[in-house]
NULUM-897242 format. One record per residue (C-alpha): residue in one letter; x, y, z. Coordinates in steps of 0.5 Angstrom, whole numbers, padded with zeros to 4 digits, always signed. Last residue first. Layout:
NULUM-897242
aXYZ;...
END
This chain:
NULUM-897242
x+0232+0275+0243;x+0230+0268+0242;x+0237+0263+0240;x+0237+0261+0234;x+0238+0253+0234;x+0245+0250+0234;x+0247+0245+0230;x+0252+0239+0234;x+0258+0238+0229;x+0263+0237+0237;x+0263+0230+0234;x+0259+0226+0239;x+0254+0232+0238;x+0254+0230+0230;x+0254+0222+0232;x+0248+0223+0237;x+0244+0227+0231;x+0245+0221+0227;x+0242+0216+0232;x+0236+0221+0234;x+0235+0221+0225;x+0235+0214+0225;x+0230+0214+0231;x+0225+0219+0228;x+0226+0215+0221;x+0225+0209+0224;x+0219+0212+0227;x+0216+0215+0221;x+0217+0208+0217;x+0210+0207+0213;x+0214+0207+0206;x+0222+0206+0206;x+0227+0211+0210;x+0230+0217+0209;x+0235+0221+0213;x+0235+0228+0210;x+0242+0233+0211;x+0242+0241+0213;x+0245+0246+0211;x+0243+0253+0214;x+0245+0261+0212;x+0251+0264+0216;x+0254+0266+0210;x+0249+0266+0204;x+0252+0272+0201;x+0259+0269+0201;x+0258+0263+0200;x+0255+0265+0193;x+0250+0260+0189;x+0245+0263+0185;x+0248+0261+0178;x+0248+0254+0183;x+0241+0253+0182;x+0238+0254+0175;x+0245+0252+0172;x+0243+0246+0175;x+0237+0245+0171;x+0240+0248+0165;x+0245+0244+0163;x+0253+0244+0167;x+0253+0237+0170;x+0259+0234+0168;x+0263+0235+0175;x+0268+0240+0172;x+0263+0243+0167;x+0258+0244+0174;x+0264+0248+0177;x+0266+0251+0171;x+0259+0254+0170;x+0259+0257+0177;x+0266+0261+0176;x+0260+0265+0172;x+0260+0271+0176;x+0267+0270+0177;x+0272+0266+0182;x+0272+0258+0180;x+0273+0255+0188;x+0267+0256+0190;x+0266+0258+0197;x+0265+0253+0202;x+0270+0254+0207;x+0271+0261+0206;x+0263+0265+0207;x+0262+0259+0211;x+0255+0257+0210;x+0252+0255+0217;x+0251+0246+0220;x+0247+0240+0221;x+0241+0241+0220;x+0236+0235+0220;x+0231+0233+0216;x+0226+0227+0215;x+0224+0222+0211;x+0218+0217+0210;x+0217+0213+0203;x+0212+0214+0198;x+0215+0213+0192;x+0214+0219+0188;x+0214+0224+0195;x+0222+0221+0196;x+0223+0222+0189;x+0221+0230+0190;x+0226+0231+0195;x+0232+0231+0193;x+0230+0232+0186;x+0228+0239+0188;x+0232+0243+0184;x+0226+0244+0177;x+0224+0251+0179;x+0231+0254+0181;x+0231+0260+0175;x+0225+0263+0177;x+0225+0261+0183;x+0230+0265+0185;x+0225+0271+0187;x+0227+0272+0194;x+0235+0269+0195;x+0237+0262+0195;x+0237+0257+0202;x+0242+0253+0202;x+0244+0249+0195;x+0244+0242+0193;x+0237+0240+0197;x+0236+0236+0203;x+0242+0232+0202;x+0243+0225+0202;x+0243+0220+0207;x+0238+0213+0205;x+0235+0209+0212;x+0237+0202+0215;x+0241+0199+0208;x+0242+0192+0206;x+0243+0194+0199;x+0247+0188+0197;x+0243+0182+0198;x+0237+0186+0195;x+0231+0189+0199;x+0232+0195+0197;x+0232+0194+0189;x+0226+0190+0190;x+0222+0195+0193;x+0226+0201+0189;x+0224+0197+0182;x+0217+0196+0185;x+0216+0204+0186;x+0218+0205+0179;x+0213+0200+0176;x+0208+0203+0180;x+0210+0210+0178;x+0210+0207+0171;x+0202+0205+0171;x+0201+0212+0173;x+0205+0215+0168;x+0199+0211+0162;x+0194+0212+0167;x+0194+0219+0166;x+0196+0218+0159;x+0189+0215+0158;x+0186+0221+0163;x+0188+0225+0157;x+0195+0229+0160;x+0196+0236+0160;x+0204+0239+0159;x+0210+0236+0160;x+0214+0230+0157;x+0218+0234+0152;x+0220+0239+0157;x+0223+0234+0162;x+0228+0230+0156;x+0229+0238+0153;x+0231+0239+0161;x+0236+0233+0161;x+0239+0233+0154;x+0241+0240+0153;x+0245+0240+0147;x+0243+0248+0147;x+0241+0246+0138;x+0239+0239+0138;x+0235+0238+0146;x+0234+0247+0147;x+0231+0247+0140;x+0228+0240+0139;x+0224+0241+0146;x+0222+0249+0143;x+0220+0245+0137;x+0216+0240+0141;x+0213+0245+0145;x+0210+0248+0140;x+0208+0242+0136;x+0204+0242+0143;x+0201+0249+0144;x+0204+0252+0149;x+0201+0252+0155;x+0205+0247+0160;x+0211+0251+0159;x+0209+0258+0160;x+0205+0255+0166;x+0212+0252+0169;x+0215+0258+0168;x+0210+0262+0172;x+0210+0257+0177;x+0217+0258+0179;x+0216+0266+0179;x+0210+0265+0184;x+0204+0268+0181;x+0202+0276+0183;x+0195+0277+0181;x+0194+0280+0175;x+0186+0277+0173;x+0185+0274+0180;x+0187+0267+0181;x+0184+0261+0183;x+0185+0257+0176;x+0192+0258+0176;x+0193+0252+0180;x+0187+0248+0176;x+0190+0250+0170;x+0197+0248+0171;x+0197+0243+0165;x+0192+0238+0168;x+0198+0233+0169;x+0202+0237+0173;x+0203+0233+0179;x+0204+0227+0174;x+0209+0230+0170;x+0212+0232+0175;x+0212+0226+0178;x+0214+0222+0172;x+0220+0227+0170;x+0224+0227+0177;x+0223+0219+0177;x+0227+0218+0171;x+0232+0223+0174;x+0233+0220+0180;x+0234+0213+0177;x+0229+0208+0176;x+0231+0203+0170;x+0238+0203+0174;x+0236+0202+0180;x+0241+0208+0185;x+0247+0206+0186;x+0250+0207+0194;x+0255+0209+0197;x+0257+0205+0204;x+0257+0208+0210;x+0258+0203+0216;x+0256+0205+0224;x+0261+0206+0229;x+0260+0212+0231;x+0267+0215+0228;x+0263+0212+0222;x+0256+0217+0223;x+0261+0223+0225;x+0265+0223+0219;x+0258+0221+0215;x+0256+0227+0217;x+0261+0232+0216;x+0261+0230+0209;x+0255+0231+0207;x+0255+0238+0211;x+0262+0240+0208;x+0258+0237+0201;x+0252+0242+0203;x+0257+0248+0203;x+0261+0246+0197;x+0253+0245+0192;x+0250+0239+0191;x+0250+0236+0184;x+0243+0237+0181;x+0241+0231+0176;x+0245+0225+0179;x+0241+0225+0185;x+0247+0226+0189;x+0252+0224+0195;x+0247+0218+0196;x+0249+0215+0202;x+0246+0208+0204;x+0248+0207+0211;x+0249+0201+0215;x+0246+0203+0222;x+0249+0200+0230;x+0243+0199+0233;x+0241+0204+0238;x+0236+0209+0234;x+0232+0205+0231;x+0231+0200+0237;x+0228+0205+0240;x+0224+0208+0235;x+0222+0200+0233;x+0220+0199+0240;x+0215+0204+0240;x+0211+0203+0234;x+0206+0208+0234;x+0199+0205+0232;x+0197+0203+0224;x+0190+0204+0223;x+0191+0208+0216;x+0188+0215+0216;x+0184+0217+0209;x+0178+0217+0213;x+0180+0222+0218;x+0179+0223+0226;x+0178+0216+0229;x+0184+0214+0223;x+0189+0219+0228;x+0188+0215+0233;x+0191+0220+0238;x+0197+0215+0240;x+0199+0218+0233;x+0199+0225+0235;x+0203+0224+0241;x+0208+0220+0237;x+0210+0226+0232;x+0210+0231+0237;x+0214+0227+0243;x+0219+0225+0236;x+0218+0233+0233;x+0219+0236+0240;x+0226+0232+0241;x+0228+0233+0234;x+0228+0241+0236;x+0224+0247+0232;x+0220+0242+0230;x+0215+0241+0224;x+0210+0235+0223;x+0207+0232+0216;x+0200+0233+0212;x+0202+0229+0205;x+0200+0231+0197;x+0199+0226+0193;x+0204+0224+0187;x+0199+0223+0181;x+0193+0224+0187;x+0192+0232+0184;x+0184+0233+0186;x+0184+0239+0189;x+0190+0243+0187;x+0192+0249+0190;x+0190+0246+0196;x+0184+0247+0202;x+0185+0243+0209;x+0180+0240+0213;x+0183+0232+0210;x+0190+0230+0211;x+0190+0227+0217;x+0198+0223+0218;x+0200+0216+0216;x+0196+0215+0210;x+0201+0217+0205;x+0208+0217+0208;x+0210+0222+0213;x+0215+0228+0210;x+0219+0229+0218;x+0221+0236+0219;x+0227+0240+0224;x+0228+0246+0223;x+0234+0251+0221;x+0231+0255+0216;x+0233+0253+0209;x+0233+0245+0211;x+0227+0246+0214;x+0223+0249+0210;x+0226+0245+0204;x+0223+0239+0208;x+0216+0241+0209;x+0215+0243+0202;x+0219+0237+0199;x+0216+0235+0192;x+0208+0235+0194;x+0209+0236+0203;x+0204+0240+0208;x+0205+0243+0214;x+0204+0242+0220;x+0208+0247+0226;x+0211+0245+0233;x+0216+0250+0238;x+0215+0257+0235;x+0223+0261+0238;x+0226+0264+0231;x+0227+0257+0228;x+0220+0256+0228;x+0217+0261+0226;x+0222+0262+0219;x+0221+0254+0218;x+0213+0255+0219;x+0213+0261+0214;x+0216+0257+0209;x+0211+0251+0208;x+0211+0251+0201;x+0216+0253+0201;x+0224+0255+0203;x+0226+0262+0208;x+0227+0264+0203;x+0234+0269+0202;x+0234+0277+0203;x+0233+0277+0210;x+0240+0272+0213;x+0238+0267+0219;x+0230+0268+0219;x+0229+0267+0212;x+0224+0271+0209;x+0216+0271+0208;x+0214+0276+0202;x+0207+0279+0201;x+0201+0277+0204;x+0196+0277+0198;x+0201+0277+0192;x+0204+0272+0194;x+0211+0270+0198;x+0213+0263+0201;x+0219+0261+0197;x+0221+0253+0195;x+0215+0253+0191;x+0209+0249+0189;x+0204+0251+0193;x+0201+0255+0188;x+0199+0261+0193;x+0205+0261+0196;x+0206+0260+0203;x+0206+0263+0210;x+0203+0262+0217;x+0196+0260+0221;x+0198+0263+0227;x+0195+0260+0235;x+0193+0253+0234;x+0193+0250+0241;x+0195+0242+0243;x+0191+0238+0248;x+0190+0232+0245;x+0183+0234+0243;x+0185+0242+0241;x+0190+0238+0236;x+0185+0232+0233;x+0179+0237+0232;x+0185+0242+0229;x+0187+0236+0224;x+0180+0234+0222;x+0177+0241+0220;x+0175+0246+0225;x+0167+0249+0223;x+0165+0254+0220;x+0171+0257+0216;x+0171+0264+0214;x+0170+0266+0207;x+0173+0273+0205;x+0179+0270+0203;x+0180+0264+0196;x+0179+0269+0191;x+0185+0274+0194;x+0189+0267+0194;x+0194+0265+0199;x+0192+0259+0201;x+0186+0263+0203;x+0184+0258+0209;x+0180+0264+0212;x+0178+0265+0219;x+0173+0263+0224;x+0174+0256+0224;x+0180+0253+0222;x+0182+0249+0217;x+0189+0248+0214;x+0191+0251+0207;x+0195+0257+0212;x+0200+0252+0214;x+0200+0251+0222;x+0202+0253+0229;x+0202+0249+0234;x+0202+0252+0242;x+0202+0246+0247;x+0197+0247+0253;x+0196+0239+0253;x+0200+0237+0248;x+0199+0229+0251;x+0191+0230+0253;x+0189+0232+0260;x+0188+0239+0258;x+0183+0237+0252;x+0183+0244+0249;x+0175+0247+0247;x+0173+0252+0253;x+0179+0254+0257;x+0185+0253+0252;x+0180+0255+0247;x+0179+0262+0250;x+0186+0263+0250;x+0187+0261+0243;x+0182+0266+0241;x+0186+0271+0243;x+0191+0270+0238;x+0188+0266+0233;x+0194+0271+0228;x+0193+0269+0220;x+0198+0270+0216;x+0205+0270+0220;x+0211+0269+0217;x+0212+0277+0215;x+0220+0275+0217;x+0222+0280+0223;x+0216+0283+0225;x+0212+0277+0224;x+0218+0273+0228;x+0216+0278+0234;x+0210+0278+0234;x+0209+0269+0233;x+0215+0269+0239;x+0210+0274+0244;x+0205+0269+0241;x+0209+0263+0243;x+0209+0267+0251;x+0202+0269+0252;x+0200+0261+0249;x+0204+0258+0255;x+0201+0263+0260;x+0194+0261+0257;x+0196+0254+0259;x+0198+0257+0267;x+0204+0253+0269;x+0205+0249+0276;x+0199+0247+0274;x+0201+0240+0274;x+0198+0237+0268;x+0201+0245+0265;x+0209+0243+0269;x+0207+0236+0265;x+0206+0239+0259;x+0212+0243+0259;x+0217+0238+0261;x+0215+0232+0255;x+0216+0239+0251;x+0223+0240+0253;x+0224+0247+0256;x+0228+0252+0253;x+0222+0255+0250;x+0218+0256+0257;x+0225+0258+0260;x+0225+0263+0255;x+0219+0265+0257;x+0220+0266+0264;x+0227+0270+0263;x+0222+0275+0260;x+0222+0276+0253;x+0221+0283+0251;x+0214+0287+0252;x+0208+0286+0245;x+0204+0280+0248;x+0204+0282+0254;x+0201+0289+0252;x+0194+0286+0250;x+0194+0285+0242;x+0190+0290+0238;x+0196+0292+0234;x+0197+0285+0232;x+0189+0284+0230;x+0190+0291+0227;x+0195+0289+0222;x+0192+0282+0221;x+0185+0286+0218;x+0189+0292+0214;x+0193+0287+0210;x+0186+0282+0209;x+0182+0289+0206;x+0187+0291+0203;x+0189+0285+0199;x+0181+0283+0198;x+0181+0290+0194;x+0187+0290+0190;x+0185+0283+0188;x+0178+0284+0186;x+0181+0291+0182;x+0184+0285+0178;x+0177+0283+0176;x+0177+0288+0171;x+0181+0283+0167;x+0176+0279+0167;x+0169+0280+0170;x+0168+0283+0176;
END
């Protein structure tokens, strides 16, 4: 049909997609649906280098192994709506048929991101358009997976936009949080922190501005964000094809720092470049993980990104950390970030650059009134305004809103010619080469950069209407490249982290005190309240430069020793 009337597209597809996984859990044998037995929380429980070779061994039935995940994947789906597509019982053929199980994951189920190809089943991505067009073949990540031994058996939640900290569309609802139902459990790859954490055991995602680590540090998981050319990335789709401004980058999710790292390191000992053209020929170095997470650490904190003050309960989870980190022995030192390359100026190039085609292309895949996401939403609006427009309205909220820094954000949005292209992505280099330089000088001897993973825990559905722009933290990271990882550390206490202003607005004093009350931190902390978000996660990022995944795994083990030294260890959902 035609515009609008293609809005009944929609509501077909949607049905049909709905009826579809529906029936495929309903149809699911009776083990799949019975309680968890004591052998299956074993199974969970069990360190994965173990389950391999109890699988190696025989000791263990592989299809036994998948039974177990998938009473996880039914569980976790009536609980959050993480799953998308369900590859159960196809699981069990390929761990027969196509599942090397003499490989390193031999008989490991992974779960994965919607985007990531697998044959049989839609990558819809989360768009009506998108579904009704099974996959032919496996694409390169799930060729690499079944030939190390590992077994693909649910794609999961995201927004369609993949630009989001929420994982919630028009075609397969809202995914929520594991921990507390009312919040996100984070995007865009939220449906695998909500499966994780509720028992899944390794998950793929994909990471722009933090879509693997705002996951993560809202559901209470474990992630890496890879560098570029670390990590397969083709046999997926995307919202964006063809955006490079600030690439997109497949990366690893664990619900423990243990499976990550044997995850992490068994994926590159596949030769990962022998699969994937845009994989870089660099093999696991072993000696530096170890080394990494052994030495005595200098460590760089930064406690904000200059923009989004984080808020009371990821201070208590910074400050725990670097409690334990010193009573460790290791050096904290607070950095300065590079002057001509602060957090903010990168924040404007990169979404400049990410949103150079004015949001065309992303919403260029949807149905006449197919639910957006909220944060989406806003940016378009931005985006499609003609630009004297855009300029009176940057005028307004500079001069008259004496907003200096979302004014400073507006003025530079909206498509770009491709001599403005190149004009930015001249700048991005720039800014990578002052903090090459910054990092190397005498006094920023630094092993990894800490800092928080966002400035609040998880927010409720639909915040991202307000909260759009609160991914400083992470999105820097993606403009220069470098590797960085999660790790949580602790829950929102309804009294301990609770703001010290009362009132509905007691938020705003907060961010006057600390000279930040402007529109892109009021857009996080308005949703703040410590005691909604009681038990919710918080988590750290440990990051380090470009290419230094196994530094960053032993960074982020050598931090985890100092909590669990300190009695700060985070404790993982226990299944149920």
């Amino acid at each position: 049909m035609l515009p609008p009337f293609d809005y009944f597209d929609y509501i077909r597809i949607r049905n049909i997609k709905r009826r579809q996984r529906e029936a495929r859990f309903a149809s699911l044998s009776p083990e799949y649906h019975a309680p968890f037995s004591a052998a299956d929380k074993a199974i969970i429980n069990k360190p994965i280098e173990e389950l391999v070779d109890d699988v190696q061994k025989q000791t263990i039935s592989p299809v036994e192994v998948i039974r177990t995940y998938g009473k996880v994947a039914v569980k976790a789906q009536e609980k959050t709506n993480c799953v998308t597509e369900l590859l159960l019982p196809e699981a069990e053929e390929w761990v027969t048929s196509e599942v090397n199980l003499k490989g390193p994951l031999a008989g490991i189920p992974v779960s994965l991101k919607d985007s990531i190809q697998v044959k049989g089943f839609d990558t819809s991505v989360g768009y009506a358009r998108k579904s009704l067009n099974p996959a032919k073949e496996d694409g390169a990540i799930v060729r690499l997976l079944k030939d190390a031994g590992a077994v693909p058996y649910a794609k999961t939640a995201l927004p369609m936009t993949l630009l989001s900290f929420e994982s919630a569309n028009g075609l397969w609802g809202t995914c929520r949080n594991p921990h507390v139902p009312e919040y996100s459990p984070g995007g865009s790859t939220g449906g695998e922190g909500a499966l994780l954490a509720l028992g899944g055991r390794i998950g793929i995602g994909s990471d722009v501005a933090g879509s693997v680590r705002a996951p993560a540090a809202w559901s209470g998981i474990y992630s890496l964000r890879c560098s570029t050319g670390r990590w397969p990335k083709s046999g997926v789709d995307t919202s964006m094809p063809g955006q490079e401004g600030v690439p997109s980058v497949f990366s690893p999710m664990a619900r423990t720092l243990n499976d990550l790292t044997y995850f992490t390191r068994s994926i590159i000992g596949m030769q990962p470049w022998k699969y994937d053209f845009s994989v870089h020929p660099i093999s696991w170095r072993a000696e530096e993980e170890k080394e990494a997470s052994e030495k005595v650490l200098r460590v760089g904190l930064m406690r904000s990104d200059g923009v989004i003050p984080p808020t009371p309960a990821i201070t208590r989870a910074i400050d725990t950390t670097v409690s334990a980190l010193k009573a460790a022995g290791h050096t904290v030192v607070e950095i300065t970030p590079p002057t001509e390359a602060d957090p903010f100026t990168g924040f404007c190039l990169a979404s400049q650059l990410l949103n150079s085609d004015g949001c065309s292309t992303f919403n260029s895949f949807r149905y006449s009134f197919e639910p957006t996401d909220p944060g989406a939403a806003q940016l378009s609006k931005i985006a499609s305004l003609p630009r004297p427009l855009r300029y009176i309205y940057y005028l307004y909220v500079r001069y008259i809103r004496r907003d200096v820094k979302w004014a400073t954000v507006i003025r530079g949005f909206g498509p770009k010619s491709a001599a403005q292209l190149w004009q930015i992505t001249a700048q991005r280099e720039a800014f990578r080469k002052q903090w090459h330089s910054w990092w190397d000088g005498e006094r920023q001897q630094y092993d990894f950069i800490l800092c928080p993973g966002n400035a609040t825990p998880a927010l409720p559905h639909g915040a991202m209407h307000d909260a759009v722009s609160s991914c400083g933290y992470t999105f820097l990271w993606n403009l220069l490249d470098y590797s960085a990882g999660i790790i949580p550390v602790s829950h929102v206490d309804r009294k301990l982290d609770a703001l010290v202003y009362g009132g509905k607005r007691g938020y705003r004093q907060a961010l006057r005190t600390l000279g930040s009350d402007h529109a892109m931190a009021r857009g996080a902390w308005m949703h703040y309240d410590a005691d909604k978000m009681d038990g919710l996660p918080t988590a750290v990022q440990v990051v380090g430069r470009r290419w230094e995944e196994e530094k960053v795994l032993g960074y982020m083990a050598a931090v985890e020793k100092a909590l669990k030294r300190e009695g700060a260890q985070y404790s993982i959902l226990e299944v149920d």
